[in-house]
C-alpha positions as CSV (number, residue, x, y, z in Angstrom):
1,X,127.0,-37.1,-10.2
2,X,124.9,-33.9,-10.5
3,X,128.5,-31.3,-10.7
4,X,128.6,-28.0,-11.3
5,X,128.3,-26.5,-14.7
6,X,131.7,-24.2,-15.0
7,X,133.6,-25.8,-12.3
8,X,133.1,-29.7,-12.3
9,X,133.0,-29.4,-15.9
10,X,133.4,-26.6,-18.6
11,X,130.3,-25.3,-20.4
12,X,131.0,-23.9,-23.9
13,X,128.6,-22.8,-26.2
14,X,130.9,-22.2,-28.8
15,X,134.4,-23.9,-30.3
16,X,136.8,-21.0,-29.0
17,X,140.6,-20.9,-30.9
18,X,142.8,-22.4,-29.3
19,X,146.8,-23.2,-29.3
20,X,146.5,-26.3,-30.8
21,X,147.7,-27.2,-34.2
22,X,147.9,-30.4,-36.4
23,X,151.1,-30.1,-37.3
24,X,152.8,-30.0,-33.9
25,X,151.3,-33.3,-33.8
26,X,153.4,-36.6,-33.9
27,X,150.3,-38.8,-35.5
28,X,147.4,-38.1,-36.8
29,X,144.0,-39.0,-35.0
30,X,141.9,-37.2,-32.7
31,X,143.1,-35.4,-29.7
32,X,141.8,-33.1,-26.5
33,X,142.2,-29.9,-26.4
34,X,143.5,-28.7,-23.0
35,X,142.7,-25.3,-23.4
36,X,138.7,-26.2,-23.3
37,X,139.3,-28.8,-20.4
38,X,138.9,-31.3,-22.9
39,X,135.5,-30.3,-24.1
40,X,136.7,-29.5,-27.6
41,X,138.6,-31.9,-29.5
42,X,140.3,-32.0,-32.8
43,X,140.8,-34.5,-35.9
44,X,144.0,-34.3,-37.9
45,X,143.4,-36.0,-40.8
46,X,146.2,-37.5,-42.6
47,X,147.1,-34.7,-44.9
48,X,147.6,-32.2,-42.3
49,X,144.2,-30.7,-41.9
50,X,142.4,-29.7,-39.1
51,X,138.9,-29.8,-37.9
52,X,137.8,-28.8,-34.3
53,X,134.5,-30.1,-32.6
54,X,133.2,-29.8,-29.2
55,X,131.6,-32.3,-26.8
56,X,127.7,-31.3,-25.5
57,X,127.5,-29.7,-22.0
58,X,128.2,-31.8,-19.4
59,X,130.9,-33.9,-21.4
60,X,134.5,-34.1,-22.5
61,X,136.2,-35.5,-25.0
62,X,137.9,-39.2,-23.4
63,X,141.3,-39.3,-25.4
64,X,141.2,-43.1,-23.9
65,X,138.5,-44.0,-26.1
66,X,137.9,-41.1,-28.5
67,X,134.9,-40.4,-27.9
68,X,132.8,-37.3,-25.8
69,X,131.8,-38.6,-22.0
70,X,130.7,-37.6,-19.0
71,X,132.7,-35.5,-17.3
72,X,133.3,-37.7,-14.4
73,X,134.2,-40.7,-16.5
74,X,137.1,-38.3,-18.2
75,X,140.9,-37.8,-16.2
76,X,140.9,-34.9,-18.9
77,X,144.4,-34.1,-17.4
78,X,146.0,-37.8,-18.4
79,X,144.8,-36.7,-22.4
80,X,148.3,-35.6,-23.6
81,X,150.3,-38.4,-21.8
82,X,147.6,-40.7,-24.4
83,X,147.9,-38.5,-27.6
84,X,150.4,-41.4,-28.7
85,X,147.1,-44.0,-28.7
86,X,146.7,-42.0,-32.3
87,X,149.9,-44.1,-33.6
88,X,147.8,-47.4,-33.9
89,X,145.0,-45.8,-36.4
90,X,146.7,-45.5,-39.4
91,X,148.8,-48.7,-39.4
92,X,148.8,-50.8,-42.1
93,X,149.3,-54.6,-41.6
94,X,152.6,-56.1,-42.1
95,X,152.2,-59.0,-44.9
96,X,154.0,-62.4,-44.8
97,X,155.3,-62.4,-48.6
98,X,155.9,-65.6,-48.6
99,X,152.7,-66.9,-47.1
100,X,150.4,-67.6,-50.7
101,X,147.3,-65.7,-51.8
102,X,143.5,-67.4,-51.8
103,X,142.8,-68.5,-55.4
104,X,139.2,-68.0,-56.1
105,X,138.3,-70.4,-58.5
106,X,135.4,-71.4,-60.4
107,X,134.3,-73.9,-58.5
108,X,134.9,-72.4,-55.2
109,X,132.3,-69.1,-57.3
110,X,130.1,-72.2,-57.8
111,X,130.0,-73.6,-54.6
112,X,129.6,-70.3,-52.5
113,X,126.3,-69.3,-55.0
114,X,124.8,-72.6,-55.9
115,X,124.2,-74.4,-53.0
């Protein structure tokens, strides 16, 4: 899958501005930027801020898997219908409050780091 630099695929040099912001967000995570044909990317971190990063030549960011791949292994125009694949990062776990913490006691110490 040779392609062709500019058309198959975009080749940036440079992370251009784009449209995109954080806050127009619904979750935070990591999302495709459109505007690059999904060669640049951005992190929104929890508390609202932004960094932008872009994928080496010949890749795009997957917003299936969050990571930059080869161009023909990314459906770059799918990327905003899976933005919502951010909800699941920041979840905490629901805790049963009735089920009963592990007790770590001496002997159990003992046992782990004497035998």
């Amino acid at each position: 899958f040779a392609g062709r630099p500019g058309t198959d695929y975009p080749i940036l040099a440079a992370v251009p501005y784009t449209n995109f912001y954080c806050d127009e967000q619904e979750y935070p995570g990591f999302f495709a930027d459109m505007e690059t044909r999904c060669q640049g990317w951005h992190y929104c971190d929890i508390d609202g801020r932004q960094a932008t990063f872009l994928c080496p030549n010949g890749t795009q960011f997957s917003q299936a898997v969050f990571v930059c791949d080869w161009w023909f292994n990314v459906r770059c125009d799918l990327s905003p219908r899976l933005y919502a694949i951010n909800a699941r990062l920041y979840q905490r776990p629901k805790v049963n409050p009735t089920r009963k913490h592990r007790v770590i006691t001496k002997q159990l110490v003992e046992d782990i780091f004497n035998k």
